[in-house]
LOBAGU-842152 format. One record per residue (C-alpha): residue in three letters; x, y, z. Coordinates in nm, 4 decimals. Layout:
% residues N
{residuo=ala&u=X&v=Y&w=Z};
...
END
This chain:
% residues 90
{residuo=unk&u=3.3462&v=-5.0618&w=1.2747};
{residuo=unk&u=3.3980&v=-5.2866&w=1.5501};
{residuo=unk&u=3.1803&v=-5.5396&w=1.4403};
{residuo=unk&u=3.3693&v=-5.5671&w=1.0886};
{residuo=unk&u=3.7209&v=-5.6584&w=1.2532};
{residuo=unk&u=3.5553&v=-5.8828&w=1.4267};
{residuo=unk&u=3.3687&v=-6.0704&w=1.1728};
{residuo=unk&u=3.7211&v=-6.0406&w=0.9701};
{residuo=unk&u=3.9177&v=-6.1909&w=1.2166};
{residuo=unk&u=3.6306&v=-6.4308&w=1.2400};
{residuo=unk&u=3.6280&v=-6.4864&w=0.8877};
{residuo=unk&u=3.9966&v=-6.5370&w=0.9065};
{residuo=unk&u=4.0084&v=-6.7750&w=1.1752};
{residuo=unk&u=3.7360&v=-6.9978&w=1.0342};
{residuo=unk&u=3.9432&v=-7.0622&w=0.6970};
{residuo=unk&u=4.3081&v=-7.1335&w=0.9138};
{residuo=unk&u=4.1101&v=-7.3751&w=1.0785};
{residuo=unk&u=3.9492&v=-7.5081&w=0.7858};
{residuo=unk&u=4.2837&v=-7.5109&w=0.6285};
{residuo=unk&u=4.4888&v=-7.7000&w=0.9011};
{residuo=unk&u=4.2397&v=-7.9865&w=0.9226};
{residuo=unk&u=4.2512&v=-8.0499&w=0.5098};
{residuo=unk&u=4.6198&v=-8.0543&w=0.5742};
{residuo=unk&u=4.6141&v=-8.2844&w=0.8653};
{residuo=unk&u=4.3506&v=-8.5259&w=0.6499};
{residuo=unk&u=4.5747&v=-8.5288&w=0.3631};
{residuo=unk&u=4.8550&v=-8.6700&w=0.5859};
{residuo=unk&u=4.6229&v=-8.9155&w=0.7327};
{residuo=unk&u=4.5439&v=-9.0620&w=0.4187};
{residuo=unk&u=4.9271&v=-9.0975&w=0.3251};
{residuo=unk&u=5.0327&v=-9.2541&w=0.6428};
{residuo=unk&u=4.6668&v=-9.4988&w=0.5897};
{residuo=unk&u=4.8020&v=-9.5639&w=0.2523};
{residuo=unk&u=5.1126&v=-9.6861&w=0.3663};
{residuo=unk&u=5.0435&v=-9.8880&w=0.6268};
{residuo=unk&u=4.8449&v=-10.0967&w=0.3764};
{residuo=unk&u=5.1159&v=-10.1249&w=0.1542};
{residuo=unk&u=5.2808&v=-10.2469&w=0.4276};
{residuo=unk&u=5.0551&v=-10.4977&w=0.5315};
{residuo=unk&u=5.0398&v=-10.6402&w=0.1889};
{residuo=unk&u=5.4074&v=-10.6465&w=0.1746};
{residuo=unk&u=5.3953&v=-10.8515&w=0.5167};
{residuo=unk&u=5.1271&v=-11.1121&w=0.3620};
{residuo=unk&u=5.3006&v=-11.1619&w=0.0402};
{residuo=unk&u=5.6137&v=-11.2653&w=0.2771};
{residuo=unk&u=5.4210&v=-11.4547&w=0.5318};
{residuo=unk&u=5.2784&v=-11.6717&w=0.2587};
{residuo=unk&u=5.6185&v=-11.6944&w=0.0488};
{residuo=unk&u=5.7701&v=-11.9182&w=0.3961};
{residuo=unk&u=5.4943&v=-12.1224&w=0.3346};
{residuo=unk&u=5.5129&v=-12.1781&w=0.0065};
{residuo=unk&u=5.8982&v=-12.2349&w=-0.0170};
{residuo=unk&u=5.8433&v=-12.4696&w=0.2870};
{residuo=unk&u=5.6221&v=-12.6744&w=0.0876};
{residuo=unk&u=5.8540&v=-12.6558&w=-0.2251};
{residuo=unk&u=6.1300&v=-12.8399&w=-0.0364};
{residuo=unk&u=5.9228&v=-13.1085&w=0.1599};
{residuo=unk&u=5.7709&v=-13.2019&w=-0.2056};
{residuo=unk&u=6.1303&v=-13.1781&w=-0.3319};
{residuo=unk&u=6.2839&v=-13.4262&w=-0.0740};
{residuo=unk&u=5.9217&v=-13.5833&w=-0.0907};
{residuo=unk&u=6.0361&v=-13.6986&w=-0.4704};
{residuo=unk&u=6.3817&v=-13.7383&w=-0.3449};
{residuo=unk&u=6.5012&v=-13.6720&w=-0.7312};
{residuo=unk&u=6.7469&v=-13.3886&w=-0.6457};
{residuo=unk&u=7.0052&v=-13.3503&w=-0.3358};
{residuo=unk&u=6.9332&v=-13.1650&w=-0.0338};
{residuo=unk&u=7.1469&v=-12.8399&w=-0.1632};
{residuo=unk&u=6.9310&v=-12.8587&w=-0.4486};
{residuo=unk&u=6.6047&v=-12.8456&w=-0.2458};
{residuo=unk&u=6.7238&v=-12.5251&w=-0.0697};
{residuo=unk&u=6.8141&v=-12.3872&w=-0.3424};
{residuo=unk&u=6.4845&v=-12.4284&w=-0.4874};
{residuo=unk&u=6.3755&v=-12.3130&w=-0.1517};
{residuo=unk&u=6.5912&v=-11.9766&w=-0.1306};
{residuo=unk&u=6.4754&v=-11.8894&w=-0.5054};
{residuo=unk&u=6.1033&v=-11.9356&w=-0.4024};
{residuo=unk&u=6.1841&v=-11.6941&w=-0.0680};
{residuo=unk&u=6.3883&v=-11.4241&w=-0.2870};
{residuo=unk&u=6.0811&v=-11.4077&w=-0.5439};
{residuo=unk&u=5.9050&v=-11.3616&w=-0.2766};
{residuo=unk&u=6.0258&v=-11.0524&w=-0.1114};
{residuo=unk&u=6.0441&v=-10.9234&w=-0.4570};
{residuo=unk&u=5.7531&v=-10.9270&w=-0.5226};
{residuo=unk&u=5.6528&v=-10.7476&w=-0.1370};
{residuo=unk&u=5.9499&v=-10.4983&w=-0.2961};
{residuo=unk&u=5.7166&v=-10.4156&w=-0.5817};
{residuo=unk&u=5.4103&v=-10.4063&w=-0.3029};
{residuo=unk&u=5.5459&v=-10.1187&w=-0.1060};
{residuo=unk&u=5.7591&v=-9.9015&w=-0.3223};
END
């Protein structure tokens, strides 16, 4: 009879264990998840300051519009670009 508990218990201990590293793999796989969301978000932005940069040098390169106009231009390119991280990570 001894035995039996002790195979039970056994039994038992063997599934909570079982149990709490599913659980603590689930939340791995969130936090994973999110950190590459994140790091997508952070590449979209990094290569948004590029690309406005380069929108104003070629718009005071072709000197058609004022300087207020250029960062504008410049400003619009940024905001589309943390947008679009925006729609990246949430």
């Amino acid at each position: 009879m001894g035995d039996r508990i002790m195979a039970a218990r056994t039994r038992g201990l063997i599934v909570t264990i079982a149990a709490l590293l599913l659980a603590a793999s689930f939340g791995d796989a969130t936090a994973t998840e999110q950190a590459q969301q994140r790091r997508a978000g952070r590449d979209v932005r990094q290569e948004t300051r590029q690309g406005s940069r380069n929108t104003k040098q070629e718009c005071r390169a072709a000197n058609q519009t004022s300087n207020s106009q250029c960062r504008q231009d410049k400003r619009q390119t940024k905001q589309q670009g943390r947008q679009t991280a925006r729609d990246i990570k949430y």
